[in-house]
N, C-alpha and C positions, 0 to 999 in steps of 0.2 A: 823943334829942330828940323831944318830940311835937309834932306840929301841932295849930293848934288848925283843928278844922271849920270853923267862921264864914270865918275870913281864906282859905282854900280854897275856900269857897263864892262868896266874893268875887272872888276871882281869875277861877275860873271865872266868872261873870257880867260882868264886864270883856272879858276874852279873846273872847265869847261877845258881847257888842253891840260891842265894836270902840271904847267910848267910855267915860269914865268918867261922864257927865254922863248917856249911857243907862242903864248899868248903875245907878248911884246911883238913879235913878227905878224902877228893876226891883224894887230892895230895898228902898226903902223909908228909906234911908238919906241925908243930907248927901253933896256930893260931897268934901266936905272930910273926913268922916267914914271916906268909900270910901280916899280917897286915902292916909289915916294907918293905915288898917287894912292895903296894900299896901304898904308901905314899911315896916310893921314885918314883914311877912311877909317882903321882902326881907331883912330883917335877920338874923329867924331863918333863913333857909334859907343869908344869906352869899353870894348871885349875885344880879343884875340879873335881872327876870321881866321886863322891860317895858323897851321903849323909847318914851322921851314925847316924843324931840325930833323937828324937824317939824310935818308938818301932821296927821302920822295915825298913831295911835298903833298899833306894831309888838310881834307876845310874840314873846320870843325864844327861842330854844330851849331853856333852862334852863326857860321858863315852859310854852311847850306841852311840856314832857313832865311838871313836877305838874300840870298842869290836867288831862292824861292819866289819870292819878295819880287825880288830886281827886277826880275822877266817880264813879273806880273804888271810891274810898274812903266816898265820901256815900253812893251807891248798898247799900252792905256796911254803912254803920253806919246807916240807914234800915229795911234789910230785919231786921239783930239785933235791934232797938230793937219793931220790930211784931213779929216773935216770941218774943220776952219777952215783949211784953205780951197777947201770944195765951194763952203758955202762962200765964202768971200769974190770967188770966182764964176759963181752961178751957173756952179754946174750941177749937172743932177746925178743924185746918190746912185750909186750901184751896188747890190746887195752880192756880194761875192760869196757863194758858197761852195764849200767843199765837202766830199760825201765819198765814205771808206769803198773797197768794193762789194762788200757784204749789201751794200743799197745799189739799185741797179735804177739805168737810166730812164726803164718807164714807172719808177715809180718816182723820180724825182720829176717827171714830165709831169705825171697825175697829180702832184703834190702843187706844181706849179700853175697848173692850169687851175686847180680850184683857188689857187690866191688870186688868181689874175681875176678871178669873177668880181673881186671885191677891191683888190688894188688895181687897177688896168695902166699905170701907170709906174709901177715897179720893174724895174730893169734888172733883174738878176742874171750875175756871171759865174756857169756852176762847173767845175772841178773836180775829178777825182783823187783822193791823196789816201796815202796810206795813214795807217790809223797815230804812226810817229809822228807825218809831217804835218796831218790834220792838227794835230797839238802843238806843232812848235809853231803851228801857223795862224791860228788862231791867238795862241799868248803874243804871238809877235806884233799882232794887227793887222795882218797879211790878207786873213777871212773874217768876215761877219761872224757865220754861222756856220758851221758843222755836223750833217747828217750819219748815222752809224749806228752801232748795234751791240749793245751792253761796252759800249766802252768807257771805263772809269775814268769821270774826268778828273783833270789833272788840276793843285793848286791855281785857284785864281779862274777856274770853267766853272760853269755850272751845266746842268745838265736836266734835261725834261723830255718824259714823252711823248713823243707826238702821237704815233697812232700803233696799232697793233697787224700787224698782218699773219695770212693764213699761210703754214708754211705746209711743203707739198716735197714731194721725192722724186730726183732726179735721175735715170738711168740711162745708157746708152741703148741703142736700137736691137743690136744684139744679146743683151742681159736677158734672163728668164725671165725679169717680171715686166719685161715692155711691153707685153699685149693687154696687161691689165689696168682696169680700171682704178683701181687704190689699191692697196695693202696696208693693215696692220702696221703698228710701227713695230710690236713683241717679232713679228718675222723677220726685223732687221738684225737679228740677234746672231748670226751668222755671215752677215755681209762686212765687207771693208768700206768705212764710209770715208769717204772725201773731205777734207775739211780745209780750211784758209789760214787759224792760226795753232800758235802750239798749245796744246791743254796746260791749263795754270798759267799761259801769259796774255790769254785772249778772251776777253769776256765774255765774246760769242760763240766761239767754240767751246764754252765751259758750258752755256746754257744750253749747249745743242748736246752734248756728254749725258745734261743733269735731264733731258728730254728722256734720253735712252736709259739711264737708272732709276725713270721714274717706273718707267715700262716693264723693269725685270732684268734688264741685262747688262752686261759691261761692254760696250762696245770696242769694235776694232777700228780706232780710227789711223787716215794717212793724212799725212799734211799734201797740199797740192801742191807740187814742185813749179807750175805755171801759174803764179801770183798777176793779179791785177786784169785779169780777164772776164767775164761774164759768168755768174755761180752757173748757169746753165751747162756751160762746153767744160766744167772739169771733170766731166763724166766719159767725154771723147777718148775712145780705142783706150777705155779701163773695163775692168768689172767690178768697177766701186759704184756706189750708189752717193747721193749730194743731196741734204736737206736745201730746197730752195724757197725763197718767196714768188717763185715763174705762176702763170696761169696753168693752170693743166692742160695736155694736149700735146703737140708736137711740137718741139723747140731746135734750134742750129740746123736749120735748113732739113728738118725730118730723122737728123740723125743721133737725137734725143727722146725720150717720153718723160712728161712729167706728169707723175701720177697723184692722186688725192692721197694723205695719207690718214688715218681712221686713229681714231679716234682723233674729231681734228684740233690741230695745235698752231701755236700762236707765239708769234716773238715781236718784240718792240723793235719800233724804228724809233730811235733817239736824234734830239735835238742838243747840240752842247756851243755854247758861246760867252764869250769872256763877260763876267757877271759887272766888270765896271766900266766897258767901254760902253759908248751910248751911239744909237742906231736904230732911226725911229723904221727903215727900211726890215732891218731884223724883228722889229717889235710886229711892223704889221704885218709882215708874214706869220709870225708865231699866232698870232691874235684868230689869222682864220685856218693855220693848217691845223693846229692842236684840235686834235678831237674832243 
């Protein structure tokens, strides 16, 4: 049995404003229109997607798992569709990557410049996205490939590591430990750390938690109210401290130190891309940047 796109796209759009009466305004379509096009869908598939009784329309779980589905499916017949018509036009692939801000842009340079020793004819166009839009941007077919840092991929991603980096401690010029060389992470046990996402909805920020409980302590961590900026400067005119991947030495114009931190440690930079689109561009990148 095939499904047809359209009534999947609508579904999803439903599921997705909560309403038929939003939805139908989304598309473009009658809501009466909306409404025949899900109930034939219902019909093909042979189970209820939707409950309408009440006051608020409920998917049921027959339905969020095609809308599951759907995404995964529009996303794949979106990206075959532009590379058909790439190749049919002779034009050459573009590898579009997007990368949370947890990965910073020299290390997507170093990443790139060791593919280009081996691809020299790879043209990637890179992007930073937050770790929502990285996902809806990747299922959609929007990105290739997706660089980032313990983030769970979502139905229909898959996900691999690429390499491991040395993480190090960020502080501002005037903080007591900027004249030193390292410290200890156990002396962190007392500082307010910096961090990007909320504990239990960010991956990275859990394994940077489970760093510090390995150590002996519970930390005090702050969320950074300045999102999408460089890990380095969320330490500017605070007296928090920031686990970074930075080089050590002096960072944001000298008015950062980032230090070694002892015993040293190590976090994954992740790779995640849609496990059914095809993209021989993503394939040769993965092939030499995976460690």
């Amino acid at each position: 049995m095939a499904l047809d796109l359209h009534k999947l796209e609508h579904l999803v759009a439903v599921a997705e404003e909560g309403s038929f009466t939003r939805a139908a305004a989304r598309l473009h379509l009658s809501q009466q229109a909306l409404s025949t096009s899900i109930r034939a869908l219902e019909r093909e598939v042979g189970v209820d997607l939707l409950d309408r009784g009440g006051n608020a329309l409920t998917v049921l779980p027959a339905g969020s798992a095609l809308v599951a589905d759907a995404r995964v499916l529009h996303g794949v017949s979106r990206s075959a569709v532009l590379r058909a018509r790439r190749i049919g036009r002779g034009q050459h692939e573009t590898l579009r990557i997007g990368h949370t801000p947890a990965v910073t842009g020299d290390e997507i340079t170093a990443l790139l410049r060791r593919v280009h020793r081996d691809h020299p004819d790879l043209s990637p166009q890179v992007n930073q996205r937050y770790p929502g839009e990285l996902t809806e941007q990747l299922l959609a077919g929007d990105l290739d490939l997706g660089l980032c840092r313990a983030m769970t991929p979502a139905h229909g991603l898959t996900r691999r590591t690429v390499t491991h980096q040395r993480l190090r401690l960020a502080v501002s010029r005037e903080h007591r430990l900027a004249d030193r060389d390292g410290v200890e992470i156990g002396e962190l046990e007392d500082e307010s750390i910096m961090v990007w996402g909320h504990p239990g909805r960010s991956g990275y920020t859990d394994l940077l938690i489970d760093h510090c409980r390995r150590a002996g302590f519970e930390p005090r961590v702050y969320r950074n109210p300045i999102q999408g900026t460089p890990p380095v400067t969320a330490v500017l005119d605070t007296d928090c401290v920031a686990f970074v991947t930075a080089v050590a030495g002096p960072a944001a114009n000298g008015n950062v130190s980032v230090l070694e931190l002892r015993p040293p440690l190590f976090v994954p930079l992740h790779a995640l891309w849609s496990r059914y689109a095809t993209s021989p561009s993503r394939d040769a990148f993965l092939e030499t940047a995976i460690d």
